[in-house]
C-alpha positions, -999 to 999 in steps of 0.1 A, spaced: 164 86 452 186 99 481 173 120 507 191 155 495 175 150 465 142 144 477 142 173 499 156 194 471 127 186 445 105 188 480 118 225 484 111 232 445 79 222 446 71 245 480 88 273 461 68 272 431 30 261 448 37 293 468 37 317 436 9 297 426 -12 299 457 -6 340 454 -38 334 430 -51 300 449 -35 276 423 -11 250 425 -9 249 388 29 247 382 33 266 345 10 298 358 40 296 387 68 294 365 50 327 348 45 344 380 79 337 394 92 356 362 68 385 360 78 387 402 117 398 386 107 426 366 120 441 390 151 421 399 156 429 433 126 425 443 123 393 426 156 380 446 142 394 481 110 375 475 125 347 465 151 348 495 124 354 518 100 319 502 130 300 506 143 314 542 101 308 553 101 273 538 135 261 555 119 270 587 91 255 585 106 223 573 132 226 604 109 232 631 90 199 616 53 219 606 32 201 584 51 189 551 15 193 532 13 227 541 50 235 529 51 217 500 17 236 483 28 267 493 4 278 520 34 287 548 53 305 517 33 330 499 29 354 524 68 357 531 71 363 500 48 389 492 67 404 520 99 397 506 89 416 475 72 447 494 108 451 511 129 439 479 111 465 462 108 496 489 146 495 501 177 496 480 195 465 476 221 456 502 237 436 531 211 448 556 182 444 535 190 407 529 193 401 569 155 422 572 139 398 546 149 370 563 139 383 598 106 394 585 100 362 561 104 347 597 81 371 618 60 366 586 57 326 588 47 326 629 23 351 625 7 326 598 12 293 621 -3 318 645 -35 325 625 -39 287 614 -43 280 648 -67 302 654 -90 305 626 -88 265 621 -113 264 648 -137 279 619 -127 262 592 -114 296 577 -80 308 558 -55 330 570 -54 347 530 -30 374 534 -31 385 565 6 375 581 18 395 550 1 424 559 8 425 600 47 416 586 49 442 558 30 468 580 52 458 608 82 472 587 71 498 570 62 515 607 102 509 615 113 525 583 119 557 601 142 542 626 161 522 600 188 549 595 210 523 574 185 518 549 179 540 519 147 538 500 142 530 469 131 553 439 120 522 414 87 520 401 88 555 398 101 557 362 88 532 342 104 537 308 136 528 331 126 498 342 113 483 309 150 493 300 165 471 327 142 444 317 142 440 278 166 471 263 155 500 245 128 474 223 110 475 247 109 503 254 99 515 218 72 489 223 57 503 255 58 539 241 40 530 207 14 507 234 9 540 254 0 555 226 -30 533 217 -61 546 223 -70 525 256 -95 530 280 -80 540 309 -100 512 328 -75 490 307 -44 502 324 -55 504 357 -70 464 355 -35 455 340 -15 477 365 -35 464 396 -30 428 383 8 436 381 8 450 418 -1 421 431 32 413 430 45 448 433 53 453 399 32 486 385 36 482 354 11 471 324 35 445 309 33 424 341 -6 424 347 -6 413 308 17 385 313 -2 376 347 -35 376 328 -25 359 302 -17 328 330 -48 332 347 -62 323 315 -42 297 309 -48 284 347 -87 287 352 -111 303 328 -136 310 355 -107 333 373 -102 350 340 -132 362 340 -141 364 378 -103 389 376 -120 411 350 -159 409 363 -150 418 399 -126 450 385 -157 465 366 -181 462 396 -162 478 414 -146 502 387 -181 512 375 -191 517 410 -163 538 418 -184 560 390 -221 555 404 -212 569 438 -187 598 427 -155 585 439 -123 592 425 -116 567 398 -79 585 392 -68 572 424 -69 536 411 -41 545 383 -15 556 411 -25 536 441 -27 501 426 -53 487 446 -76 475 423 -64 440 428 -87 439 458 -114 436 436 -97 413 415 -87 387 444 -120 389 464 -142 378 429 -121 353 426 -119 340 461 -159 343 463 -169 335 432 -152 308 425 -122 292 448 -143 289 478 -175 294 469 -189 270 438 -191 292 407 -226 299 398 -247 324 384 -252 332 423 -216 335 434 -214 361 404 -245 377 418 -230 379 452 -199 392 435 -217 425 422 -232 428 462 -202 424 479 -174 443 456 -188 475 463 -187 469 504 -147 462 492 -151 496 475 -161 512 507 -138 497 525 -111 505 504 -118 543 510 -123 542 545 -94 528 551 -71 549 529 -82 575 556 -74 555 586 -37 547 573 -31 578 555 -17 596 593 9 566 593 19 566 556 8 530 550 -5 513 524 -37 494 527 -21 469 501 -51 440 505 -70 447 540 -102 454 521 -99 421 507 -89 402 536 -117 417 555 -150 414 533 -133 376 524 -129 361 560 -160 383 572 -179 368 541 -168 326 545 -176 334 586 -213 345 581 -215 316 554 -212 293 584 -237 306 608 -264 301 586 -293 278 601 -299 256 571 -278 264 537 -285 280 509 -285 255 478 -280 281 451 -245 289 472 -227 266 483 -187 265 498 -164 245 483 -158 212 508 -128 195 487 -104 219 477 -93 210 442 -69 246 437 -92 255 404 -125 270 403 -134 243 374 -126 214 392 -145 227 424 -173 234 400 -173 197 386 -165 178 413 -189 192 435 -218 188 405 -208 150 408 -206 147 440 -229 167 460 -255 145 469 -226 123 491 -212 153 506 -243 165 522 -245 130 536 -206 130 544 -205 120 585 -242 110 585 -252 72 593 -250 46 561 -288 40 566 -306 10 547 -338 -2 543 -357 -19 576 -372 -52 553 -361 -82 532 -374 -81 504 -399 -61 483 -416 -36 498 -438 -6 487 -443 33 499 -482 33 508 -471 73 524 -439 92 518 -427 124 523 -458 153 530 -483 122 524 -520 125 525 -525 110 555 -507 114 585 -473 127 573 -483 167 577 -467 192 597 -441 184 621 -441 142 606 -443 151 570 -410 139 563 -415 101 568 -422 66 549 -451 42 556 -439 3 540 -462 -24 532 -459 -56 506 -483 -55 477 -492 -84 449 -488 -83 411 -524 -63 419 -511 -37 439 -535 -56 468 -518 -53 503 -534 -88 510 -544 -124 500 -577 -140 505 -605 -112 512 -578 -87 532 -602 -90 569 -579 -103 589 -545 -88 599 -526 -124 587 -539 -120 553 -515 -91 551 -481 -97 533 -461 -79 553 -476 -88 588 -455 -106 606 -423 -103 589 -392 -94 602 -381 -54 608 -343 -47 604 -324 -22 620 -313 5 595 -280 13 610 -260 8 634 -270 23 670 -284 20 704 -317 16 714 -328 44 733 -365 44 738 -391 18 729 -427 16 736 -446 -25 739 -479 -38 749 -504 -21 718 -529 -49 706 -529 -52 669 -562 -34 655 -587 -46 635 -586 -44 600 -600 -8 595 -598 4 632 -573 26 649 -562 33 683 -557 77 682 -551 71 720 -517 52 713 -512 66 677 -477 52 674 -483 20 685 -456 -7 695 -424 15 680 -389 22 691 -359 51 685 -326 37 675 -298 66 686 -273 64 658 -243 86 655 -237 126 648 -269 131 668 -290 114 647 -324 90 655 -344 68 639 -382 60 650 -399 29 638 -435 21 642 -464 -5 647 -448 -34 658 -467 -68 664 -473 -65 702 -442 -88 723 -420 -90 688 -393 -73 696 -359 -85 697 -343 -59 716 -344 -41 746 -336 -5 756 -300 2 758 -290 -26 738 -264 -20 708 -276 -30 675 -260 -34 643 -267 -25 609 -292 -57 598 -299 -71 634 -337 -80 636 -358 -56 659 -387 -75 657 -421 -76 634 -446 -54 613 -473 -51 630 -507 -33 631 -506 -13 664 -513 19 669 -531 48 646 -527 18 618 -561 3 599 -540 -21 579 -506 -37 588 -477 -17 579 -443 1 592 -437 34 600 -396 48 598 -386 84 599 -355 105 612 -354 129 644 -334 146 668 -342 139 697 -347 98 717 -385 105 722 -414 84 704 -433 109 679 -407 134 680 -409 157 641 -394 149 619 -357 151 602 -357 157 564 -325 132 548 -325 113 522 -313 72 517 -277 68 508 -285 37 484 -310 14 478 -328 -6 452 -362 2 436 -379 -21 408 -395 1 378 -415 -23 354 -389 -48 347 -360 -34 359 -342 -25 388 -326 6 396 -300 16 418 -313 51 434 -284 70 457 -290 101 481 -326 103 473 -361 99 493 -388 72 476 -416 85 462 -453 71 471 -459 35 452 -422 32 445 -411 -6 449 -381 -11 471 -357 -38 474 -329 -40 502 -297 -56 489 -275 -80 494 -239 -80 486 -222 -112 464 -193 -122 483 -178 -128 448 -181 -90 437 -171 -83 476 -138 -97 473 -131 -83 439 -143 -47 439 -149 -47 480 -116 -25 481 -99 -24 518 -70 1 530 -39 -20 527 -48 -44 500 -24 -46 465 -31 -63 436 -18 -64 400 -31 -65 366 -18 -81 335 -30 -72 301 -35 -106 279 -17 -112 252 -36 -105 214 -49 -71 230 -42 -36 218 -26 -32 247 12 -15 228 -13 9 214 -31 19 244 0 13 271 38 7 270 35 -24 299 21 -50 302 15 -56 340 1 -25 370 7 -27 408 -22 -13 425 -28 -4 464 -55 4 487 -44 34 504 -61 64 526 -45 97 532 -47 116 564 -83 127 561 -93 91 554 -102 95 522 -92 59 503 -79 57 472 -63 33 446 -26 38 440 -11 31 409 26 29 418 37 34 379 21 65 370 18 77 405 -21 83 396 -50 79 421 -86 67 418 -102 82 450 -137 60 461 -156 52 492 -178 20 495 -214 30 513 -239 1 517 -225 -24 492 -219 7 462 -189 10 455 -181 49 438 -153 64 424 -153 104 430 -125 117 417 -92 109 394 -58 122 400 -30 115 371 -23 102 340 -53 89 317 -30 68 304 -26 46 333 -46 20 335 -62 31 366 -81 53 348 -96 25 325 -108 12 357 -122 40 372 -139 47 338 -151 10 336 -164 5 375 -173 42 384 -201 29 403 -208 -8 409 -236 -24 434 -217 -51 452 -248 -76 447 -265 -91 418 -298 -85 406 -307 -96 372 -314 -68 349 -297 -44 376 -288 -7 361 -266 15 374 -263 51 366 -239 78 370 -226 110 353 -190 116 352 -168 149 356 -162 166 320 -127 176 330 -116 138 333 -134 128 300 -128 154 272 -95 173 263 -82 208 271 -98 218 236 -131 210 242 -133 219 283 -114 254 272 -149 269 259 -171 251 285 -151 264 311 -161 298 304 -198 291 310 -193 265 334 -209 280 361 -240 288 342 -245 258 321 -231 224 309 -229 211 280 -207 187 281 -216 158 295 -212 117 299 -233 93 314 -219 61 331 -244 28 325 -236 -4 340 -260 -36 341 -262 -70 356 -262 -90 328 -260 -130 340 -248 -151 371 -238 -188 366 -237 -214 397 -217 -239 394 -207 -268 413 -173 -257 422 -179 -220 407 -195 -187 407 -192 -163 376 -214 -127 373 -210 -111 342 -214 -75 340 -213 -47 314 -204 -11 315 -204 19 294 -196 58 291 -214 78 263 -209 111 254 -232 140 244 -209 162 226 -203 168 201 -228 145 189 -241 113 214 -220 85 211 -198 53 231 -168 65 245 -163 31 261 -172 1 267 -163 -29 292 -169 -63 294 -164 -74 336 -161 -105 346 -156 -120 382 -153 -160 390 -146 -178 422 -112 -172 439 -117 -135 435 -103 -136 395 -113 -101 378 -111 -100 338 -122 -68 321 -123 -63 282 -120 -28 272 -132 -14 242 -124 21 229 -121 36 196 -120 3 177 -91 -14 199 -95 -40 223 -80 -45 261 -84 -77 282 -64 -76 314 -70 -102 345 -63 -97 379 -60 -136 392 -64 -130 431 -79 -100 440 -81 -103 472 -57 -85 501 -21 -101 505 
């Protein structure tokens, strides 16, 4: 494809994210709708339209972000302003040289703001369209060679321009019906949001936020009645909604807090009903402070209660669980909501260490978390580790001595990786029974890991340790050996987190990214969570033969190629997929399936490989992968089972999610589980092969297999995987998966 067509389907796409992002979407249909419903009034629709374009072209010139141009986010505001002036001023030479000039002025005062508030991880919203829009409206007086228009005074006139005298038959036997007058005004103050004040427009525009997002439906028509109803409660004068238009304040700030970037839930809808009438409030107040200068508020009180809202949101000591900001923008309240229900456990441990158990082996939690011992107070958020027998006995023969303990003696690893930053030698091992409270920790040392955070381990065997103060450790390296020293009767280790380098320092409350714990006869893979007391934990090894198959690294391609006497013609129209490791600019790595243009985004933390989210067509077969290795432990344990639940938006159909997306933020009912197990490893002489198998089962409308794969990996890094769905069959093979 040449270049002038690239940049012309580049331009497109910038043109119609920026109606889109009007109402936080990139959703390209609900732009197509709003870019029509924006020409109701046609010059206004061309000046908007001039001034997206003229914004756009600048940006793209100057060289600013081509992310930021291409969904919209340096285009809506110039063209909100274009459409103020479009529709305010009679058409003309002049006019089309203002738009311009203020779709400019419009565009650096938004660089200006992203600059600034950046820094807080916080939007610009509106705000460069109200300094530029306010900016002109103050000139108007000394714009001699401008008239102003009269349109949008006469609305029977303008449905005239727009469909004939139909329509406007239709819109006098509509105003007829016997309509609350809440009706009008909600449909009205949709319509003004893109400065068309009539009904037919806010119809048409609700009509696409339905068709866009659910949860905004019904966020756009909750937020109006707070606030409409409050208008009531305090005495307020409701009529001034039908002339003034500024209802949509309520409409954009429920749906900016409720759901775009805060996660809908019942308490982002609660918040909704505290904050809307603060917008209220606001809205009056300032009618008063612009009245003197004959401006319009247009969306202040939203701007303000919105930034002023996400600001506060970020000072807070510890977070609120029950609300929660969004952290990966997906552009739809539903995908926020289901992504973030999948994925929430990783993002609180986003930028924290990949911690892993400090043993080999199997070992069990004598004293977790607010144990009955010692873990109280300031160290109550801590594990004590010790080996037991099939009897649950800590020791062989009659358990007097400290060597009849199973764990003493044996090695300590280092978690993560770090620097050694305190340690603490020369405590005598205590009898069996006896403690030392006048060196309670004992023989221990603090690792100083990174993003602040320390790890303390305790009651070393007196002159075991490996390392010395300042030295950098890795992930693995041995420290040195479990001990009994210290405020310890029977051999054991202590490890906690802190924040600070010093020996006994309280606590830190987090919770182990991955690790293994044996329940019965089976072994369970456990992710962001903290072992409970007499859970039996086993620190993993990876397979280098699932390494170099599903041990994805930035930069690697491979290809598939579906076997012949599969399904595949019904299932796919090719036969063979390119895929590539790559990562985009906030490093987050993802498989690229150069066909379909489809991504599988995943991150590999301590030998788990886990897919998060899936962008594209479902029927690439990148999405059979992502389906069939969701989340896979990069080691072998026999009877290993791995569990997962996957996003309802990238399982079921529009059909089904259309009703659940409604009461989404309130309660899920449709749901999938992902199950894998470690079914058998052969060792050969000159071969490896682990056998694994994989399943997704749905709950609605009735339980049942969705899919199921057969995974196979031999030596030389060969991957086959047999597919099974709805009665047909896929086998594809991947012969060398490793990096070329």
């Amino acid at each position: 494809m040449g270049t002038y067509k690239k940049n012309i389907l580049f331009l497109g796409e910038a043109i119609l994210n920026s109606y889109a992002q009007v109402f936080f979407s990139r959703n390209k249909t609900f732009a197509l709708l709003l870019l029509l419903v924006s020409f109701f009034d046609i010059w206004a629709g061309v000046a908007g339209l001039i001034s997206l374009v003229a914004a756009n072209v600048i940006a793209f010139i100057m060289g600013f972000s081509p992310f930021y141009i291409k969904d919209g986010t340096y285009g809506f505001n110039s063209l909100l302003v274009g459409l103020g002036i479009g529709l305010y001023f009679q058409p003309g030479i002049e006019i089309a040289l203002l738009v311009i000039l203020s779709s400019v002025l419009t565009l650096f005062i938004g660089l200006f703001l992203q600059g600034v508030l950046t820094k807080y991880a916080l939007p610009f919203l509106s705000v460069p369209f109200l300094l530029g829009l306010w900016m002109i409206m103050m000139a108007n007086s000394d714009l001699s060679t401008l008239g102003i228009s009269e349109r949008g005074i006469y609305e029977a006139n303008e449905f005239y321009d727009i469909g004939g005298q139909s329509l406007v038959n239709l819109y006098h036997s509509i105003q007829n019906w016997e309509l609350h007058a809440s009706v009008s005004i909600f449909l009205k103050s949709l319509g003004a949001i893109f400065f068309q004040s009539n009904w037919l427009a806010g119809l048409l525009i609700l009509l696409g936020l339905l068709f866009y997002s659910r949860i905004a439906f019904t966020l756009a028509i909750f937020g109006f009645y707070v606030a409409y109803f409050f208008y009531g409660l305090i005495g307020a004068n409701i009529n001034e909604l039908s002339y003034t238009y500024i209802g949509f304040n309520f409409i954009l700030t429920s749906i900016a807090l409720g759901g775009f970037y805060i996660i809908p839930s019942f308490y982002s809808y609660l918040w909704i009903v505290l904050l809307l009438p603060i917008v209220v409030l606001i809205t009056l107040s300032s009618m008063q402070w612009f009245a003197p200068y004959r401006l319009s508020i247009y969306a202040l009180p939203f701007n303000v209660v919105t930034l002023l809202f996400l600001y506060i949101l970020k000072l807070r000591y510890k977070p609120n669980a029950n609300l929660q900001e969004v952290s990966v923008q997906h552009n739809s309240p539903e995908k926020n909501l289901y992504f973030f229900r999948n994925n929430a456990l990783r993002i609180a441990s986003i930028g924290l260490p990949d911690f892993q158990l400090p043993f080999i082996g199997e070992w069990t939690v004598t004293q977790a978390h607010d144990g009955e011992y010692t873990h109280k107070d300031e160290w109550r958020h801590a594990w004590d580790f010790a080996i037991v027998d099939d009897e649950d006995k800590q020791y062989k023969k009659q358990g007097n001595l400290v060597d009849d303990y199973y764990c003493y003696n044996k090695m300590i690893l280092c978690p993560a990786d770090g620097e050694v930053v305190n340690i603490l030698d020369g405590v005598s091992d205590n009898e069996i029974g006896e403690v030392n409270l006048d060196q309670n920790w004992g023989n221990s040392l603090v690792i100083h890991h990174h993003s602040g955070i320390y790890s303390q381990l305790s009651h070393f065997r007196e002159d075991s340790f490996k390392v010395k103060k300042g030295d950098l450790v890795k992930k693995g390296d041995i420290l040195g050996t479990c001990g009994n020293s210290g405020r310890s009767p029977f051999p054991h280790i202590h490890f906690q987190f802190q924040t600070t380098p010093y020996i006994g320092s309280s606590t830190l409350e987090l919770a182990l990214p991955h690790y293994m714990e044996r329940i019965e006869k089976q072994v369970v893979l456990k992710s962001y969570a903290k072992p409970a007391k007499s859970a039996k934990l086993l620190r993993g090894e990876a397979h280098p033969l699932l390494v170099q198959s599903l041990g994805f690294q930035a930069g690697q391609k491979f290809s598939f190629e579906v076997l012949a006497g599969s399904d595949q013609r019904k299932v796919f129209e090719q036969n063979k997929w390119d895929f590539e490791v790559k990562s985009d600019t906030l490093a987050n790595t993802y498989l690229y399936c150069s066909s379909t243009h489809s991504r599988a985004y995943f991150s590999l933390e301590a030998n788990v490989l886990q897919f998060h989210n899936y962008l594209g067509n479902r029927r690439s077969l990148l999405y059979y992968l992502y389906l069939s290795c969701y989340k896979v432990y990069l080691g072998f344990y026999p009877n290993l089972n791995v569990e997962a639940e996957l996003p309802p938006n990238l399982i079921y159909g529009a059909r089904n999610l259309f009703v659940q997306d409604f009461i989404a933020p309130f309660y899920i009912y449709l749901r999938s589980e992902y199950q894998m197990n470690y079914l058998n490893k052969t060792d050969g002489i000159s071969s490896e092969k682990i056998e694994l198998e994989s399943k997704v089962i749905c709950s609605y409308p009735n339980k049942k297999e969705y899919l199921k794969t057969e995974i196979s990996v031999e030596s030389g890094a060969s991957l086959r995987i047999k597919i099974h769905k709805k009665g047909k069959i896929l086998e594809i093979r991947c012969g060398n998966m490793q990096a070329y």
